[in-house]
ChimeraX commands (.cxc) that place a marker at each C-alpha (Angstrom):
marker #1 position 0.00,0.00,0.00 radius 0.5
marker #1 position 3.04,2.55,0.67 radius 0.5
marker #1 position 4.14,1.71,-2.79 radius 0.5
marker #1 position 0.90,2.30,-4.35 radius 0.5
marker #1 position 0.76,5.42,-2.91 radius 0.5
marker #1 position 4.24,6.69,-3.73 radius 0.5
marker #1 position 3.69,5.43,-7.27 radius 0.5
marker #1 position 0.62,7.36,-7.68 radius 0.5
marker #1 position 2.97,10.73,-5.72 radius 0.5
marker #1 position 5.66,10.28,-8.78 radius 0.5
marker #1 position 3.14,10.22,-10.99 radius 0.5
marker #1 position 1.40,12.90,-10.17 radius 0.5
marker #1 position 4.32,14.98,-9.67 radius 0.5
marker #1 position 5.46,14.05,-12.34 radius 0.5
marker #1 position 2.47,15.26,-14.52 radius 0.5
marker #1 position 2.52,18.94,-12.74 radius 0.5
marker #1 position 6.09,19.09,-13.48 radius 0.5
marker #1 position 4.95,18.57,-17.62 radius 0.5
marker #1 position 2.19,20.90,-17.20 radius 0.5
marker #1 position 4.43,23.91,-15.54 radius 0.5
marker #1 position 6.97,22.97,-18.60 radius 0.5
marker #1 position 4.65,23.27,-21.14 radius 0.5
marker #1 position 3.61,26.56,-19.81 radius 0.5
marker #1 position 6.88,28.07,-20.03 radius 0.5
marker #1 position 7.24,26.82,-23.30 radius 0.5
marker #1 position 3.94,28.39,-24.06 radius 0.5
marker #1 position 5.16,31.85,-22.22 radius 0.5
marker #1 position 8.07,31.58,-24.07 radius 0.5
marker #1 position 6.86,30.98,-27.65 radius 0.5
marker #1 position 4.23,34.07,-27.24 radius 0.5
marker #1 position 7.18,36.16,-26.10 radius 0.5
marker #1 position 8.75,35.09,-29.62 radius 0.5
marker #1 position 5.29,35.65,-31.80 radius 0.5
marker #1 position 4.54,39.20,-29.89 radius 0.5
marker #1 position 7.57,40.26,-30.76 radius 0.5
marker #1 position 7.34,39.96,-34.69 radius 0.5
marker #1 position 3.66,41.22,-34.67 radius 0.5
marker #1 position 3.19,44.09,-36.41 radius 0.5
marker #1 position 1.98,47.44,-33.77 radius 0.5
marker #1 position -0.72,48.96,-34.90 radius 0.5
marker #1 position -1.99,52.79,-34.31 radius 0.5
marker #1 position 1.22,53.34,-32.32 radius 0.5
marker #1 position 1.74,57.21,-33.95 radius 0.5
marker #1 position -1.99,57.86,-33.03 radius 0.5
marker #1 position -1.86,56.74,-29.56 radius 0.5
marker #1 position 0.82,59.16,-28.92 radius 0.5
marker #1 position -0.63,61.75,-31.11 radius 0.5
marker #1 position -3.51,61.24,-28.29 radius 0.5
marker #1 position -1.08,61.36,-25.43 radius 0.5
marker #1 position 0.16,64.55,-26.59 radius 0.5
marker #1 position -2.86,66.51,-26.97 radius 0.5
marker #1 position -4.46,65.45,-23.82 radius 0.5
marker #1 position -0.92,67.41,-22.36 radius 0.5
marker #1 position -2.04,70.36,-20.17 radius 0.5
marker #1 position -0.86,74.23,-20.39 radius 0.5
marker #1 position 0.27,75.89,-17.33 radius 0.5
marker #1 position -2.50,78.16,-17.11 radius 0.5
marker #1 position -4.87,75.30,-16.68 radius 0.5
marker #1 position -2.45,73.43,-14.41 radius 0.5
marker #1 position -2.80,76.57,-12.28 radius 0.5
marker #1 position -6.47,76.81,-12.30 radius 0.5
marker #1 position -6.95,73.24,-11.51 radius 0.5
marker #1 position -5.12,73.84,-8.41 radius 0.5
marker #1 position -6.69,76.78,-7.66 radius 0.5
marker #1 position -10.23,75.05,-7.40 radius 0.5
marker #1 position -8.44,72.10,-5.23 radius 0.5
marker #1 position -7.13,74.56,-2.91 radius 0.5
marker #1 position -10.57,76.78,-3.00 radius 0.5
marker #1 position -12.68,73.06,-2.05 radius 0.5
marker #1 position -9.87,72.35,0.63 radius 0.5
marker #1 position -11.07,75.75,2.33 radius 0.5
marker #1 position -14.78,74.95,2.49 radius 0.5
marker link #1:1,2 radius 0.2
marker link #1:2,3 radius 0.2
marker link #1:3,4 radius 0.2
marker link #1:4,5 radius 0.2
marker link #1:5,6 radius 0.2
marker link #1:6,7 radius 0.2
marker link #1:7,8 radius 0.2
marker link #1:8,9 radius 0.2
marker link #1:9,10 radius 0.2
marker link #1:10,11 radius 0.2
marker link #1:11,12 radius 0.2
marker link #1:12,13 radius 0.2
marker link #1:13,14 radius 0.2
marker link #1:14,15 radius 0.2
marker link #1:15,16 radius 0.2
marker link #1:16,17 radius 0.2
marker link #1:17,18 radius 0.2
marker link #1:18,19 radius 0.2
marker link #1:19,20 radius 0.2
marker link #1:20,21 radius 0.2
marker link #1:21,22 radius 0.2
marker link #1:22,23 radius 0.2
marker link #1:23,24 radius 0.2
marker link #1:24,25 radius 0.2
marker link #1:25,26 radius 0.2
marker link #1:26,27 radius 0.2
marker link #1:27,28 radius 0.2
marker link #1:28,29 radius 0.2
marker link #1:29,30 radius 0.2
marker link #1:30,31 radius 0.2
marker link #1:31,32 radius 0.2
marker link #1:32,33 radius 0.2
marker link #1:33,34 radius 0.2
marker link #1:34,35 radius 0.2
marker link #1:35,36 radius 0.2
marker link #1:36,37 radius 0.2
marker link #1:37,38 radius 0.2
marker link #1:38,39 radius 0.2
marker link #1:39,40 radius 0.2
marker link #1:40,41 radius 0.2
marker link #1:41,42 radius 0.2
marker link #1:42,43 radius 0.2
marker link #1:43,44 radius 0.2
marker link #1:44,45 radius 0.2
marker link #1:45,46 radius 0.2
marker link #1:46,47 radius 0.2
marker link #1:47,48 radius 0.2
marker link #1:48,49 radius 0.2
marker link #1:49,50 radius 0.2
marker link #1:50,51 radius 0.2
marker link #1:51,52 radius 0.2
marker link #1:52,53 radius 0.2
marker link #1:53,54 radius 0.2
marker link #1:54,55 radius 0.2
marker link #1:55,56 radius 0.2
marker link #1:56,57 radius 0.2
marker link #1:57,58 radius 0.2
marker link #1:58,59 radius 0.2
marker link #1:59,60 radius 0.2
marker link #1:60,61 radius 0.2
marker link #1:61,62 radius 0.2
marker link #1:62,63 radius 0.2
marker link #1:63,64 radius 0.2
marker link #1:64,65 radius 0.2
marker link #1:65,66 radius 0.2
marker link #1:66,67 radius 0.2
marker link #1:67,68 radius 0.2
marker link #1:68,69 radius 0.2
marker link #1:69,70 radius 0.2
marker link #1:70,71 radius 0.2
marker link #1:71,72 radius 0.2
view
């Protein structure tokens, strides 16, 4: 009965051992494949980023109405 049971231990370790291998495989082949995809929309994303860029003058009236609600 011991060796039944440290059969069916090998085993099983065994088979988690294979399935945390063939997710690193897995990790490691997407690594390869996202890193020949081609990147769409990347100029208009940081078109985007740029305009949403604030001036000073609204910078300072932002924290003009945080500091005004702080009062109240």
């Amino acid at each position: 009965m011991l060796t039944e049971g440290f059969i069916i231990m090998v085993i099983g370790m065994a088979v988690v051992f294979v399935f945390l291998g063939i997710l690193v495989a897995i990790m490691y082949a997407s690594r390869y494949f996202i890193k020949y995809m081609p990147i769409e929309n990347q100029s208009s994303s940081m078109e985007i980023a740029k305009s949403q860029e604030a001036s000073p003058e609204e910078v300072a009236v932002a924290v003009a109405a945080i500091k005004k609600f702080k009062l109240k």
